[in-house]
Each structure stands twice: as C-alpha cells, then as structure tokens.
FIGUPA-728175 format. One record per residue (C-alpha): x, y negated, z; residue number from 1; residue in one letter. Coordinates in nm, 4 decimals. Layout:
BEGIN
R / X / Y / Z / NUM / A
...
This chain:
BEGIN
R / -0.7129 / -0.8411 / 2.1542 / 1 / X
R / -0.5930 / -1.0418 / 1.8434 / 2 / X
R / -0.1858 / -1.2163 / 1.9458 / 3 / X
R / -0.2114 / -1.5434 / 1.8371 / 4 / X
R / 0.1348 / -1.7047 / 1.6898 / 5 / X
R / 0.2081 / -2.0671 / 1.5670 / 6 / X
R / 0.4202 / -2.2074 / 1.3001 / 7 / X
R / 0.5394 / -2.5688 / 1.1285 / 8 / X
R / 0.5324 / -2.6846 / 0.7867 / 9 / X
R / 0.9028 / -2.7938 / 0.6536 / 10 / X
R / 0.8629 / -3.0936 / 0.4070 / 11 / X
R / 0.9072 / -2.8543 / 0.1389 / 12 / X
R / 0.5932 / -2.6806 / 0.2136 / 13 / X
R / 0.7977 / -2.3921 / 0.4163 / 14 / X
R / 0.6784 / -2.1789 / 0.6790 / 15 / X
R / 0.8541 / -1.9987 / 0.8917 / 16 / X
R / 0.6724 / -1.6494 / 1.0177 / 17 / X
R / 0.6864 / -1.5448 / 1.3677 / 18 / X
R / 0.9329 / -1.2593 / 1.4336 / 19 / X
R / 0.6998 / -1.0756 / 1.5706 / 20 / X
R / 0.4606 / -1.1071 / 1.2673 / 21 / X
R / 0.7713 / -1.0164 / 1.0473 / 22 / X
R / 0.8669 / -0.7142 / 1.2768 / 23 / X
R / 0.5390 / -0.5834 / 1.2789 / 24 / X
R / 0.4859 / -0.6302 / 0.8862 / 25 / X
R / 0.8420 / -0.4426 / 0.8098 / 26 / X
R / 0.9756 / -0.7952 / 0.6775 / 27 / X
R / 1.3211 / -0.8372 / 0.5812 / 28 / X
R / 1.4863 / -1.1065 / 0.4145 / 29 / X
R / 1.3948 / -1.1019 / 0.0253 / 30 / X
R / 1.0670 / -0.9111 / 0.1212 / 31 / X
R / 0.7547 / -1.0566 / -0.0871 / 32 / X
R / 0.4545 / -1.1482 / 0.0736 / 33 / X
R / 0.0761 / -1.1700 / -0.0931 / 34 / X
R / -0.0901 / -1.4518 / 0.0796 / 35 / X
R / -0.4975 / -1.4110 / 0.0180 / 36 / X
R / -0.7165 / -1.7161 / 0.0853 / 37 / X
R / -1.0830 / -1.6343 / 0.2078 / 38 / X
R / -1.3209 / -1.8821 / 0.3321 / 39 / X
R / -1.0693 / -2.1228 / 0.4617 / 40 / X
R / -0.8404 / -1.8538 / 0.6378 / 41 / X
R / -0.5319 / -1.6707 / 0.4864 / 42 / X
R / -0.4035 / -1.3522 / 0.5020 / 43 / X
R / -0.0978 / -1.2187 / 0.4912 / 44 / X
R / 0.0215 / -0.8668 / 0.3943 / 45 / X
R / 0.3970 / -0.7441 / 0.2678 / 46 / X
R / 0.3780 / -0.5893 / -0.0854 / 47 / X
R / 0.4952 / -0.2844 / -0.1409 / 48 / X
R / 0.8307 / -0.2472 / -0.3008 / 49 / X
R / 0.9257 / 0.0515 / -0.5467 / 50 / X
R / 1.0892 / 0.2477 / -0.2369 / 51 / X
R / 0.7521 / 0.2075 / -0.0973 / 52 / X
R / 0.5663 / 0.3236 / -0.3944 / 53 / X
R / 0.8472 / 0.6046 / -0.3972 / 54 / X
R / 0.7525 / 0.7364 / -0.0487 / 55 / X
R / 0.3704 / 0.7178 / -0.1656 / 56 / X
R / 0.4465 / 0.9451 / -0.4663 / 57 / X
R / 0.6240 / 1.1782 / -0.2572 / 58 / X
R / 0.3822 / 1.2532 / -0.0925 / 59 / X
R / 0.1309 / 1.3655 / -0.3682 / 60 / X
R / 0.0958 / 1.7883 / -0.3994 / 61 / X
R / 0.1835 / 1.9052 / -0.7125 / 62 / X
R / -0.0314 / 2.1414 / -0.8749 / 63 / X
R / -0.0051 / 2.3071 / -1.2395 / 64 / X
R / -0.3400 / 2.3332 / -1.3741 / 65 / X
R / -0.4604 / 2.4633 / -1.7164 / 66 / X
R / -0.7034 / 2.3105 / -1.8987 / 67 / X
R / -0.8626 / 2.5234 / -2.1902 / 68 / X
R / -0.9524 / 2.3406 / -2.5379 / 69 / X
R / -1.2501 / 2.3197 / -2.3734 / 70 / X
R / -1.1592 / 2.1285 / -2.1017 / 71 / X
R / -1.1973 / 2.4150 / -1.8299 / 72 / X
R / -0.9980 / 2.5731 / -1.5937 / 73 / X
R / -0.9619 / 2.8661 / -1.3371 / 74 / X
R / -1.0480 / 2.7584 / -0.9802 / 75 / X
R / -0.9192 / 3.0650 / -0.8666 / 76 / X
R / -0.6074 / 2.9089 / -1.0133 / 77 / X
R / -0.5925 / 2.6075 / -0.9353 / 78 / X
R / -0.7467 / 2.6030 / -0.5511 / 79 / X
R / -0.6225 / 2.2578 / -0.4391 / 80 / X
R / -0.6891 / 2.0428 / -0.7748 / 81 / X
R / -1.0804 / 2.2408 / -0.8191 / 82 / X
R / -1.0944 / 2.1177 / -0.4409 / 83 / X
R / -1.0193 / 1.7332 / -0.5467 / 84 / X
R / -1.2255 / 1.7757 / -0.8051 / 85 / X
R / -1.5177 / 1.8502 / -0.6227 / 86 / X
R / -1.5074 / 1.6740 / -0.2901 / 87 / X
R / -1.2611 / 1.3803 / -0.4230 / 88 / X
C-alpha cells in the first residue's frame, strides 16, 4: 500500500519533504532532487552524486580484451566480455 504524506507551501514557493520521504530517498541536507512533472502529478527522485556514480563504477568487471585490426577477438580469451557481447 502506497504511505501517503502532506506538506505546505512557504511564501517563497518552499516545500518542506516529509522525513520519512527524505529517509527513505537517502536525503541529506545539500542533496539535489529532480522533480519530473507527468500528467498533473510530480515525481520526485534524489540524483545521484559523484560518490554515487563512484560506487556504480566499482562495481563494473574489468576485463582486458584484444581486438585485432580487424576488429576480432578470442572468446576463449575474453569469456565474460564475448558473454556481454552476445546476450547484452
């Protein structure tokens, strides 16, 4: 079941999210926000900050593959990155 939170607009246009909104979204103070506006309703989500994009990259397998001037290389070789290749 969907929580259901409410919030006021400030004069300057301000809105305060719900903590548990913020807690659930990892916001902290200085965190940006991307606000998407779809048929009348908006979403929320936090953008990613470099840290985040750090973790991401992390997490990518490194593989050395070599290409011949042809633009080949040994699968036997290179096992993960002829396996991404063909099933993505």
């Amino acid at each position: 079941m969907d929580s259901v939170f409410t919030g006021k607009v400030s004069k300057k246009g301000q809105v305060v999210i719900p903590a548990p909104i913020r807690k659930a979204l990892g916001l902290k103070k200085g965190s940006k926000v991307l606000f998407v506006l779809k048929n009348s309703e908006v979403t929320i989500k936090k953008l990613p900050t470099a840290l985040d994009w750090a973790k991401l990259v992390e997490q990518i397998p490194v593989e050395d593959v070599n290409i011949d001037k042809n633009g080949y290389f040994d699968p036997k070789k290179s096992q993960d990155f002829h396996d991404w290749m063909v099933n993505g």
